[in-house]
C-alpha positions as CSV (number, residue, x, y, z in Angstrom):
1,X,-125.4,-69.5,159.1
2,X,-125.1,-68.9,163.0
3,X,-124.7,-71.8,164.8
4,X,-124.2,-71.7,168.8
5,X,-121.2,-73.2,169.8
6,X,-120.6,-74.4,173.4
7,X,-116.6,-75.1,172.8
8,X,-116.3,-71.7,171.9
9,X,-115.2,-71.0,175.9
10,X,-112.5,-73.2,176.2
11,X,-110.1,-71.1,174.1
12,X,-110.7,-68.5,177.2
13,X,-110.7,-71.5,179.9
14,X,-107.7,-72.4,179.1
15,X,-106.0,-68.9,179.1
16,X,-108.1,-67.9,181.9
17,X,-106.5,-71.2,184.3
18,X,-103.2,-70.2,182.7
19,X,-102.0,-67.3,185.6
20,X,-103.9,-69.2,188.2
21,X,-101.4,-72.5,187.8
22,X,-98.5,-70.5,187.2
23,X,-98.9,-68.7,190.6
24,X,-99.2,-71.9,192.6
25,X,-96.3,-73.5,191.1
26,X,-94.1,-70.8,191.4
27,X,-92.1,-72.7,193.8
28,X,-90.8,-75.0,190.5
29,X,-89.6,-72.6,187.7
30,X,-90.0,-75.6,185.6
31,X,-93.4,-76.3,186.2
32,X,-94.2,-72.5,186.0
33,X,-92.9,-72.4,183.0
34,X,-94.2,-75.5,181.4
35,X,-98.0,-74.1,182.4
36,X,-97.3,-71.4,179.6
37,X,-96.4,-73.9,177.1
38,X,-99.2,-76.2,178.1
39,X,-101.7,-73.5,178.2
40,X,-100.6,-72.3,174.6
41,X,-100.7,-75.6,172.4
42,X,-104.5,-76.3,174.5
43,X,-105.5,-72.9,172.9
44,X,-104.0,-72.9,170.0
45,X,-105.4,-76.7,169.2
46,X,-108.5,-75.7,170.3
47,X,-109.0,-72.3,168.0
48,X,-108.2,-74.5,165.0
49,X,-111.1,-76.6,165.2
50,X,-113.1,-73.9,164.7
51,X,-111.6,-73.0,161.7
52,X,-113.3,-75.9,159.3
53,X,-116.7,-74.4,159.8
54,X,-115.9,-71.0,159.5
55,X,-114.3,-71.2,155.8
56,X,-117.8,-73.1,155.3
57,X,-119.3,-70.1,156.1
58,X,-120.9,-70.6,159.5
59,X,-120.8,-67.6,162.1
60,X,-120.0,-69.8,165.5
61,X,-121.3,-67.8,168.6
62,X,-121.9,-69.0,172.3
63,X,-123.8,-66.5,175.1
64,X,-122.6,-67.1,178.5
65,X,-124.9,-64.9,180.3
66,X,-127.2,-61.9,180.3
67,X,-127.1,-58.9,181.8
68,X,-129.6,-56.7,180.4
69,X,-131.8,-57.2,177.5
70,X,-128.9,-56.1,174.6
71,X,-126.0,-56.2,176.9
72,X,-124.7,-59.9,177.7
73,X,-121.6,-61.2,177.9
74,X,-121.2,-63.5,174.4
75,X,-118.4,-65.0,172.4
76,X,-117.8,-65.5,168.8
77,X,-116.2,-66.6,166.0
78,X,-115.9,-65.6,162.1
79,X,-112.9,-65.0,160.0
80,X,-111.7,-61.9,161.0
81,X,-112.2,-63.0,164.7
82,X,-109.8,-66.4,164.1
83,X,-106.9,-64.5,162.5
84,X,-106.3,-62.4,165.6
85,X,-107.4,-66.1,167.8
86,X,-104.7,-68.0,165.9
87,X,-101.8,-65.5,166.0
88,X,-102.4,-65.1,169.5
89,X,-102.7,-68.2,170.5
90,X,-99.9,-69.5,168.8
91,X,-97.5,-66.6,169.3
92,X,-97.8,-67.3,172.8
93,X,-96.2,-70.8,172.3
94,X,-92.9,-69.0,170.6
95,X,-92.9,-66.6,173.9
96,X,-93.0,-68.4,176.4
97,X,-89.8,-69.9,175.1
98,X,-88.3,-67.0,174.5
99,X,-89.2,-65.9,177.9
100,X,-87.0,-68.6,179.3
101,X,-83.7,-67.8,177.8
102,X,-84.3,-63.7,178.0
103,X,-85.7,-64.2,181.7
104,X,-82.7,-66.4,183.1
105,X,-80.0,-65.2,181.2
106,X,-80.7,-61.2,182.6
107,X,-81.7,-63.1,185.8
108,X,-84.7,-61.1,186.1
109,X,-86.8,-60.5,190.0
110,X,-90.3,-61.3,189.7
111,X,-90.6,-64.0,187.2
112,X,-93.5,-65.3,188.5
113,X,-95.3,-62.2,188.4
114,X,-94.3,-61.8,185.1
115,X,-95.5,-64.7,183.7
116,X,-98.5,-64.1,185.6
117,X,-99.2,-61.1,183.7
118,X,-97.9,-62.3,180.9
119,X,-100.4,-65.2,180.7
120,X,-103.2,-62.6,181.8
121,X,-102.8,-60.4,178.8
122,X,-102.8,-63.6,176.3
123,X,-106.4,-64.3,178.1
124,X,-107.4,-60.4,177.2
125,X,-106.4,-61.0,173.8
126,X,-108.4,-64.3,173.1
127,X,-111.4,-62.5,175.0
128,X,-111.3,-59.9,172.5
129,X,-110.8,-61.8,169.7
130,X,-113.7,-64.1,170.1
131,X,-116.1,-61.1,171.5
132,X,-119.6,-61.2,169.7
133,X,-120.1,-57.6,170.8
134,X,-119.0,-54.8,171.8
135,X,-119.8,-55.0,175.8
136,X,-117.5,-58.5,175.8
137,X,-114.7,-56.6,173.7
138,X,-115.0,-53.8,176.0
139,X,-114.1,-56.3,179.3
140,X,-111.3,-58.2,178.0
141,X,-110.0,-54.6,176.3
142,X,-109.6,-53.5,179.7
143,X,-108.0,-56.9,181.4
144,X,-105.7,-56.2,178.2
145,X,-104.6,-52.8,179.6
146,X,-104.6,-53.6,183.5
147,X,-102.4,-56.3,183.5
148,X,-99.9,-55.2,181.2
149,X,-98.8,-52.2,183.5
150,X,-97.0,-54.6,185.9
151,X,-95.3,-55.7,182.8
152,X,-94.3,-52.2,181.5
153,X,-93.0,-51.4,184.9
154,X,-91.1,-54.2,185.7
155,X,-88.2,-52.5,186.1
156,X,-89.6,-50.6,189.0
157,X,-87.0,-47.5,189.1
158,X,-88.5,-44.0,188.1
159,X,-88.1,-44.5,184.1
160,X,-90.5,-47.6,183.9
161,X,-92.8,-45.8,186.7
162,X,-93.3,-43.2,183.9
163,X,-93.7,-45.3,181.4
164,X,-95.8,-47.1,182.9
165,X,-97.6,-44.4,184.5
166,X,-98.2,-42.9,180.4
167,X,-99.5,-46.0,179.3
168,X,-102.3,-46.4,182.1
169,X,-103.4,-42.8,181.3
170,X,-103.4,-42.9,178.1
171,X,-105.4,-46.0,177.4
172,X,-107.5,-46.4,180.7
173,X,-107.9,-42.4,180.3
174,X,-109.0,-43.1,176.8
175,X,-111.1,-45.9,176.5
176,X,-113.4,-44.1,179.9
177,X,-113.7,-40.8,178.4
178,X,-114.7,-42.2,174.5
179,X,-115.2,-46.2,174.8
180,X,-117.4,-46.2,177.0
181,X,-119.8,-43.3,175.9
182,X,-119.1,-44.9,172.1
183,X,-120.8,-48.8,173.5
184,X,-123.3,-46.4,175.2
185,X,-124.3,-44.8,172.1
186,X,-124.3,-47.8,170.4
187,X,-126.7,-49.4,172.6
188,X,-129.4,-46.7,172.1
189,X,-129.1,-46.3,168.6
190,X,-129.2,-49.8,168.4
191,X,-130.8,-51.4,171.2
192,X,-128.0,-54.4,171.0
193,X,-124.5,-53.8,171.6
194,X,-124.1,-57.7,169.2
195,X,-121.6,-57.6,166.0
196,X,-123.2,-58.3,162.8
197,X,-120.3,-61.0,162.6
198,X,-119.4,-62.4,159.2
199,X,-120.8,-59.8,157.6
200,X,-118.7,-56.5,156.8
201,X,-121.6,-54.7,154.7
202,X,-124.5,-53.9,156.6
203,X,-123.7,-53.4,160.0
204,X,-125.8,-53.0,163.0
205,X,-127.1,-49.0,162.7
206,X,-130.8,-48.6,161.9
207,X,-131.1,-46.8,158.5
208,X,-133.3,-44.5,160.2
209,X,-130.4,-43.7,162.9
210,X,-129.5,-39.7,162.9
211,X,-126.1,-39.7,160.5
212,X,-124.7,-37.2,163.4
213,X,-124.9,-39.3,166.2
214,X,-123.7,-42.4,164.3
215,X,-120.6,-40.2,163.2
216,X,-120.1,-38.8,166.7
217,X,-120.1,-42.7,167.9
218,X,-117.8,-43.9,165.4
219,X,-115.2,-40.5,165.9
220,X,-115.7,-41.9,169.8
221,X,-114.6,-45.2,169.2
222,X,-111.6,-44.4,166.8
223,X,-110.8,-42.3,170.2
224,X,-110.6,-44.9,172.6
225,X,-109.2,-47.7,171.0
226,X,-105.9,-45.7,171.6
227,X,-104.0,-49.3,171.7
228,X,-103.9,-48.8,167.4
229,X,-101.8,-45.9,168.1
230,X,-103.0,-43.5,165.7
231,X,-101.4,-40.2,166.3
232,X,-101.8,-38.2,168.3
233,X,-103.0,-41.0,170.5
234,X,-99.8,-42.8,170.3
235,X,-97.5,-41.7,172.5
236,X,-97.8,-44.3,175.3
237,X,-96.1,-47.1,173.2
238,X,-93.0,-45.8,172.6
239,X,-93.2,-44.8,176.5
240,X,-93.2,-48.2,176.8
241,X,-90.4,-49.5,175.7
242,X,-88.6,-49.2,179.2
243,X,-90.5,-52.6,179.8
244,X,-88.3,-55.5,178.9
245,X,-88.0,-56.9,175.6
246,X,-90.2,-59.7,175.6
247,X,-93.0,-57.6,177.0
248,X,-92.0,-54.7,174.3
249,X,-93.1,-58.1,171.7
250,X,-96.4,-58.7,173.5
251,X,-97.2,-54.9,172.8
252,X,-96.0,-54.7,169.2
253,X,-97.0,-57.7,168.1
254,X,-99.5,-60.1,169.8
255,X,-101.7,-58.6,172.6
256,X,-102.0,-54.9,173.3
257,X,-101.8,-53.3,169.7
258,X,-103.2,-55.8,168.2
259,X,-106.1,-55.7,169.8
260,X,-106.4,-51.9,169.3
261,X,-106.2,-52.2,165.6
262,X,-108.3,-55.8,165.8
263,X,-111.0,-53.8,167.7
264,X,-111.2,-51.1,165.1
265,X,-111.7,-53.5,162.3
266,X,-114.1,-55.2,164.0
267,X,-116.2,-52.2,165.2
268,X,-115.7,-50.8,161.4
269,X,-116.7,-53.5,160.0
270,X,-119.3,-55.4,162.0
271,X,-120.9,-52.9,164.2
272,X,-120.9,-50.2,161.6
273,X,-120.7,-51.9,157.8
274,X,-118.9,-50.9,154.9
275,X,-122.0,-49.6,153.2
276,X,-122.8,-47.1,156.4
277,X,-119.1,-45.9,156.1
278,X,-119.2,-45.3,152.3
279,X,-122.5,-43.6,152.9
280,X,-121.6,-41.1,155.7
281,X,-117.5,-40.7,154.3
282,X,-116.2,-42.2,157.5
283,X,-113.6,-44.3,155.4
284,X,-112.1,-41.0,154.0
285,X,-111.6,-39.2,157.0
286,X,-110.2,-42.0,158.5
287,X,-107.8,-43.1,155.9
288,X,-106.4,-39.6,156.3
289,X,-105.8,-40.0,159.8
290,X,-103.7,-43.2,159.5
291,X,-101.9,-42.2,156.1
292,X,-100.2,-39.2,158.3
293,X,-99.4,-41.4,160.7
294,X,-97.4,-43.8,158.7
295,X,-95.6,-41.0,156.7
296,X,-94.5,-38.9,160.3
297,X,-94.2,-42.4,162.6
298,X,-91.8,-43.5,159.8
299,X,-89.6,-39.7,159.9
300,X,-89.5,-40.1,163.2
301,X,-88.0,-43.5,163.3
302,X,-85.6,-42.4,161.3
303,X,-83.6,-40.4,164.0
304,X,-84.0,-43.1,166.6
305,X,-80.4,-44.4,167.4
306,X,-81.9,-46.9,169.6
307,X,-82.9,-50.1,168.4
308,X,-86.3,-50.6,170.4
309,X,-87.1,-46.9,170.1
310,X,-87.1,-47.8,166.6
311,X,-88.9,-50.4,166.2
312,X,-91.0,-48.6,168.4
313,X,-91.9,-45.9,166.0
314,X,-91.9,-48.5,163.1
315,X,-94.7,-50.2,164.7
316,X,-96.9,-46.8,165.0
317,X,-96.1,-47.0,161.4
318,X,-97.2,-50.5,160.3
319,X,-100.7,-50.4,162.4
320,X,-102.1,-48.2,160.4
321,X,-101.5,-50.2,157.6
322,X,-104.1,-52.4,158.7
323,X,-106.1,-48.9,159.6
324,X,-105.3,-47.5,156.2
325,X,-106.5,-50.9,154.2
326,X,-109.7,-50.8,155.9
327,X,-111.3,-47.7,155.7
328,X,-110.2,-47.6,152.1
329,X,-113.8,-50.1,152.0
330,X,-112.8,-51.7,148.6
331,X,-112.2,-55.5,148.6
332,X,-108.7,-55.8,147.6
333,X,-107.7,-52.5,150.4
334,X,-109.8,-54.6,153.3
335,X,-108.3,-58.0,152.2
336,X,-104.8,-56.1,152.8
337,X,-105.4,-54.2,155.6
338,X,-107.4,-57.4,157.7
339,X,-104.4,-59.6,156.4
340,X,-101.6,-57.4,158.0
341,X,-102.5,-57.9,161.5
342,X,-101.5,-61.7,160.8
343,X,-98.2,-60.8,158.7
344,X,-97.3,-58.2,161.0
345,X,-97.2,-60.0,164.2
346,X,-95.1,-62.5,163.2
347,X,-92.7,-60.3,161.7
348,X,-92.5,-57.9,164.1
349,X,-91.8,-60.1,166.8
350,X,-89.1,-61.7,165.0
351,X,-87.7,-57.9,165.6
352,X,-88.5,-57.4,168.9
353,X,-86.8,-61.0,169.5
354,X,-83.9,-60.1,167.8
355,X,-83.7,-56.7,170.0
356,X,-83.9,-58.9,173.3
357,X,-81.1,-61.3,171.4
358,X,-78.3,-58.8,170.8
359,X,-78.8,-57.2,174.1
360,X,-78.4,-60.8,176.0
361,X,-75.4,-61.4,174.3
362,X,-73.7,-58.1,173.8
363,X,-75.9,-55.8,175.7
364,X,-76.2,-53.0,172.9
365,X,-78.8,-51.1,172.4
366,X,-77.8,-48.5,170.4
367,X,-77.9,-48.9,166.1
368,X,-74.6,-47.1,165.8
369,X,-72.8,-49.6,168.3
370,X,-73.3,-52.4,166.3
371,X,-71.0,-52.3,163.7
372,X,-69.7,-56.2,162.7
373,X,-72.2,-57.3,165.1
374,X,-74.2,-59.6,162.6
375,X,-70.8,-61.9,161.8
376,X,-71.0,-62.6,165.1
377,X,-74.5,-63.5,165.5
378,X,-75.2,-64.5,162.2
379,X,-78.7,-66.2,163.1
380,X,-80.1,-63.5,164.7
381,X,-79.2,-60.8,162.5
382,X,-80.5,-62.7,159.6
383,X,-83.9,-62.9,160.9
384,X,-83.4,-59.8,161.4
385,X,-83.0,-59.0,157.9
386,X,-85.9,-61.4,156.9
387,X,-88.3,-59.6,158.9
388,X,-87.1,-55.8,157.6
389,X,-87.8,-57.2,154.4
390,X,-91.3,-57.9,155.4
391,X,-91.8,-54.2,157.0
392,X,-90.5,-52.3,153.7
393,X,-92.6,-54.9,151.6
394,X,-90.3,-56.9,149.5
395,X,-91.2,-60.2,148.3
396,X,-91.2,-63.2,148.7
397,X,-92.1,-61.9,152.7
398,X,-95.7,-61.1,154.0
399,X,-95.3,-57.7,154.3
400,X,-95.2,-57.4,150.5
401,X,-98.3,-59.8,150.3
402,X,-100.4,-57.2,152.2
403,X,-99.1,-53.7,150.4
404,X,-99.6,-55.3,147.0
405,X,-103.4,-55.3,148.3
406,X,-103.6,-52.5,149.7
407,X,-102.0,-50.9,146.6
408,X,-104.1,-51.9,144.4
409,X,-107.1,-51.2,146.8
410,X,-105.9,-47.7,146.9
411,X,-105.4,-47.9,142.8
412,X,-109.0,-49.5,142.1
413,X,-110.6,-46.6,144.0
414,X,-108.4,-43.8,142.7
415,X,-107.5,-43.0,145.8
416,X,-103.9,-41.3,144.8
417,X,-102.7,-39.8,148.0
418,X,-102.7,-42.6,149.8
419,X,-101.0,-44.5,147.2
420,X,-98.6,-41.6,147.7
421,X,-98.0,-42.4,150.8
422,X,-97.8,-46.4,151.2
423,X,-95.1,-45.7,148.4
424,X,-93.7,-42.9,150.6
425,X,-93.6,-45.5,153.8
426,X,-92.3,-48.1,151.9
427,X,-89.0,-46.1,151.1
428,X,-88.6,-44.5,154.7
429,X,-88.9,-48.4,156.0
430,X,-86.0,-48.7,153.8
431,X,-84.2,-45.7,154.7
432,X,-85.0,-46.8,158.9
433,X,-84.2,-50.4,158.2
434,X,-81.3,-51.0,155.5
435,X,-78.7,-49.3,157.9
436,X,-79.0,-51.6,160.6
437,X,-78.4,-54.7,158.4
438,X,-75.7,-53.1,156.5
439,X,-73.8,-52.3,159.8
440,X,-74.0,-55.6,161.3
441,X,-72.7,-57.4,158.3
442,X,-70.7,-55.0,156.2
443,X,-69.0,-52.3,158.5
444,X,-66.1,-52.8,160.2
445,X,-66.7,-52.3,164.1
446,X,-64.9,-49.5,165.7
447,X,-61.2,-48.8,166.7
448,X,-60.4,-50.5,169.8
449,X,-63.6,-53.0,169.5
450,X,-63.2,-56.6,170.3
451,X,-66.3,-58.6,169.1
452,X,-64.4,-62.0,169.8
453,X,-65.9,-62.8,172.8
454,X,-69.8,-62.5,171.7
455,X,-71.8,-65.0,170.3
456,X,-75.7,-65.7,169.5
457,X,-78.1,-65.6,172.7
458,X,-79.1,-69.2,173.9
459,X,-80.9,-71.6,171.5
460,X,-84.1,-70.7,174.0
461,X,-84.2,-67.1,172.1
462,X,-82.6,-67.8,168.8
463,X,-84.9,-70.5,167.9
464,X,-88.0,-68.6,168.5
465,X,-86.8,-65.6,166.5
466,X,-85.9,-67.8,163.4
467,X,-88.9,-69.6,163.5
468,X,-91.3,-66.8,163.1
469,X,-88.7,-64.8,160.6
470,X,-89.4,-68.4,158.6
471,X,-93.3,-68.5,159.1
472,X,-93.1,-64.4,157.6
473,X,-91.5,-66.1,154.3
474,X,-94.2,-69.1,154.5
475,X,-96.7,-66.2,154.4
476,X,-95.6,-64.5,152.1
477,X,-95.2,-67.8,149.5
478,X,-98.3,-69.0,150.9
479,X,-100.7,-65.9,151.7
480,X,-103.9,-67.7,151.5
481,X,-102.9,-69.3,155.2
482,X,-105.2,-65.7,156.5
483,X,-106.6,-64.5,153.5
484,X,-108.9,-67.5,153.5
485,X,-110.6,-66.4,156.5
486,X,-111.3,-62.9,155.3
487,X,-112.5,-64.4,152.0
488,X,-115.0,-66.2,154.2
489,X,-116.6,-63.3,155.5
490,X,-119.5,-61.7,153.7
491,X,-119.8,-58.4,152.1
492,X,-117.0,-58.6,149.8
C-alpha cells in the first residue's frame, strides 16, 4: 500500500539546516558543534517513526515538485530505503563526537568548513536514501560527491590535492559519462524514472522493452555508481585516505560508499526487478564482477603496512559483499547482501575510529610500529578486535550474520564459485586482520621503545569507537534489528 507522506521531508529539513547553522555559529565552537548533535538525534528520531508503517507493509512516498511529466523530484520510504536512513542518521550522532576529540586534539584549521561539509554529505546521504527515483537519487548522489572533496583535501599540500583531485574524476567523471545516459535511458524505455519501491520482483522495464538496451542501461549504471568501488572503478578510495580519519569513516562507512552500493541495490532491485535480472543473466555477470573484487581487494590488503591503506582495501573488499549477495537474486543471498550495508557500517567505523584513536595518542600509522600498543590502549584496540571479528565473519558479530546468508544463498543456488570465494575472503580477512591484534597485545614492542608515556585518545573518541564495536555484537545476537526491514519488502 502507498501512502503519501508529508513528514517524509523533514529527515532532509533537518540535514539540509544542518551546514547553514553551523556556519553562522562558527564564532562559538560549542554551538557549532552542538548543531551536529542536534541535527542528528532530530533525524534520526524522525526516520524511526517511519519505521512502524513500513514493517506493516506500506510504501510511504511524498512528491515535492514536478519537473517534467516522469521526472519530479520525490522522496520515499520502504525497507531497504530505512536501513541506509537509520544508519546514517544515527552514525552521524557517534561522529560528530568523535569529531570533537580527533578535531581539537590534532588542532585542526578549518573546523568550521569541515563540519560544514561534513553536515552536507550526511544531507546527500538521507537524500539518497529516501529517493523514490532515480532523477532524486541522481541529485543528492552528486551533493554526495561535491562536498566531500573539501573533506578529502583538507590537508591542502600536494598529496590530498591528488587525492582529492582522483576522487572528483573518478566519480564526477563517472557518474556524467554512464549515470546520466543510464536515468536517460531509463526514462525512455520507461517513460517514469519512479522506483517500483517495496517491491524487488517486477521492476519498472516494460516486458516489451528491447533486452539490449535494458542490458546496455543496467551495464551503464553498474558504471557510474563508481562510489561501490567495484574494480577497476575503485581506485579513488584508497586515493583518499590522505583525508583525515574521521572523513576516511564518512567514506567507508556512512555516506559516500554507502551510497554507491545503496544506489545499486536499489536500481537492481526496484528499477530493474529480480525477475528481469534472472531473465536477461544480469545477476551472473555481476556476481562475477564483485566476487574478483573481494578475492584481489583482499590480496592486496594484505601488503599494506599502513593501517588506513588497509582498511582502505578491506573496505573495496566488504562492499561487494553487499554487491555479491544481491545479484545472486535468491532470498537468503539478497537478505545477506541488503543486511551488510547495516552490519558493515557500524563495524567499519569502529575501525576507522580506532585508526584516528591510535594516531591521536601515539601518532602511528604504520601496522609494524605497533608492537605492545594494545596494553596500552586496551579500549581501543579491543574494539578493534571486536570489529575484525565482524569483517572475517566470526560469530557472535554481524559480519558472520550476513555471510551465513549469503552462504547459503550462494549454496541454495549452486552457485559454487562464489562460495569459493566468500570462503576464500573470509581467510584473507583473517590473514589481513589477525596480525594487527596479535601485535598490539602479544609482541613485545621493539628495542629502545618506550610505550610508558601513551595512553587511550580522549573519552570524546574512545567512547564512540566502543559503542558501535558493541552495537556490531548487538547485531550480530540480535540480527532481526535490519533484517526486519528487508523481510518487509515484497518479492521475496
Amino acid at each position: 500500500m502507498v501512502i503519501e507522506h508529508s513528514t517524509l521531508i523533514w529527515p532532509l529539513v533537518f540535514t539540509g539546516l544542518a551546514p547553514f547553522f553551523i556556519w553562522l555559529l562558527r564564532g562559538n565552537i560549542n554551538a557549532r558543534e552542538g548543531v551536529s548533535f542536534a541535527a542528528g538525534v532530530l533525524t534520526f528520531g524522525t526516520v524511526l517513526t517511519f519505521v512502524p508503517p513500513v514493517l506493516n507493509g506500506q510504501v510511504l512516498v511524498y512528491p515535492l515538485f514536478v519537473i517534467l511529466p516522469g521526472i519530479e523530484v520525490k522522496f520515499g520510504a520502504d525497507g531497504l530505503g530505512l536501513i541506509f536512513a537509520i544508519v546514517a542518521s544515527f552514525l552521524w550522532i557517534l561522529a560528530t563526537a568523535y569529531n570533537i576529540g580527533y578535531m581539537r586534539s590534532l588542532k585542526e584549521h578549518a573546523q568550521t568548513r569541515y563540519y560544514f561539509c561534513f553536515a552536507v554529505a550526511i544531507f546527500g546521504a538521507v537524500g539518497v536514501a529516501l529517493s523514490a527515483n532515480v532523477f532524486t537519487l541522481y541529485l543528492f548522489y552528486e551533493v554526495i560527491t561535491v562536498f566531500t572533496y573539501p573533506l578529502v583535501a583538507h590537508h591542502q599540500d600536494e598529496e590530498a590535492y591528488h587525492g582529492a583531485r582522483k576522487y572528483l574524476v573518478y566519480l564526477m567523471g563517472t557518474s556524467k559519462l554512464f549515470l546520466l545516459p543510464a536515468m536517460i535511458l531509463t526514462y525512455v524505455l520507461c517513460g517514469t524514472l519512479d522506483f517500483r519501491l517495496g517491491d524487488l520482483a517486477q521492476g519498472i522495464f516494460p516486458a516489451d522493452a528491447d533486452p539490449t538496451l535494458v542490458t546496455i542501461t543496467y551495464a551503464l549504471y553498474v558504471a557510474g555508481l563508481a562510489k561501490a568501488a567495484i574494480m577497476p572503478l575503485h581506485n579513488w578510495l584508497p586515493s583518499a585516505m590522505v583525508a583525515p580519519t574521521p572523513v576516511s569513516a564518512l567514506l567507508h562507512a556512512v555516506a559516500v560508499v554507502k551510497a554507491g552500493v545503496f544506489s545499486i541495490c536499489r536500481v537492481l532491485l526496484s528499477a530493474f526487478g529480480v525477475t528481469r535480472m534472472d531473465a536477461l543473466g544480469l545477476g551472473d555477470a555481476t556476481a562475477v564482477f564483485a566476487a574478483l573484487t573481494i578475492v584481489l581487494a583482499s590480496v592486496i590488503a594484505l601488503t599494506k603496512d599502513d593501517l588506513k591503506a588497509r582498511l582502505a582495501y578491506s573496505t573495496v573488499s566488504q562492499l561487494s559483499y553487499v554487491v555479491l549477495g544481491v545479484s545472486m537474486l535468491t532470498p537468503l543471498a539478497v537478505t545477506g547482501g541488503v543486511a551488510h550495508i547495516a552490519h558493515h557500517a557500524f563495524s567499519k567505523i569502529t575501525l576507522f575510529f580506532t585508526a584516528g584513536a591510535i594516531y591521536v595518542a601515539s601518532h602511528q600509522k604504520k601496522i609494524s610500529m605497533m608492537s605492545g600498543l594494545g596494553r596500552r590502549m586496551p579500549w581501543t584496540f579491543g574494539a578493534f578486535a571486536v570489529a575484525a571479528l565482524s569483517m572475517i565473519g566470526i560469530p557472535p558479530v554481524c559480519g558472520f550474520v550476513s555471510k551465513w546468508y549469503m552462504v547459503n544463498g550462494a549454496v541454495s543456488a549452486g552457485h559454487y564459485a562464489l562460495l569459493a570465494a566468500l570462503l576464500a575472503s573470509t581467510i584473507l580477512n583473517a590473514a589481513y586482520f589477525t596480525p594487527v591484534v596479535y601485535k598490539a597485545f602479544f609482541e613485545e614492542p621493539a628495542p629502545g621503545v618506550d610505550l610508558g608515556h601513551y595512553t587511550e585518545a580522549p573519552l570524546s573518541m574512545v567512547a564512540p569507537l566502543c559503542f558501535t564495536a558493541a552495537v556490531s555484537v548487538f547485531l550480530g545476537l540480535y540480527p532481526e534489528t535490519f533484517i526486519q526491514f528487508i523481510h518487509a519488502l515484497k518479492g521475496f
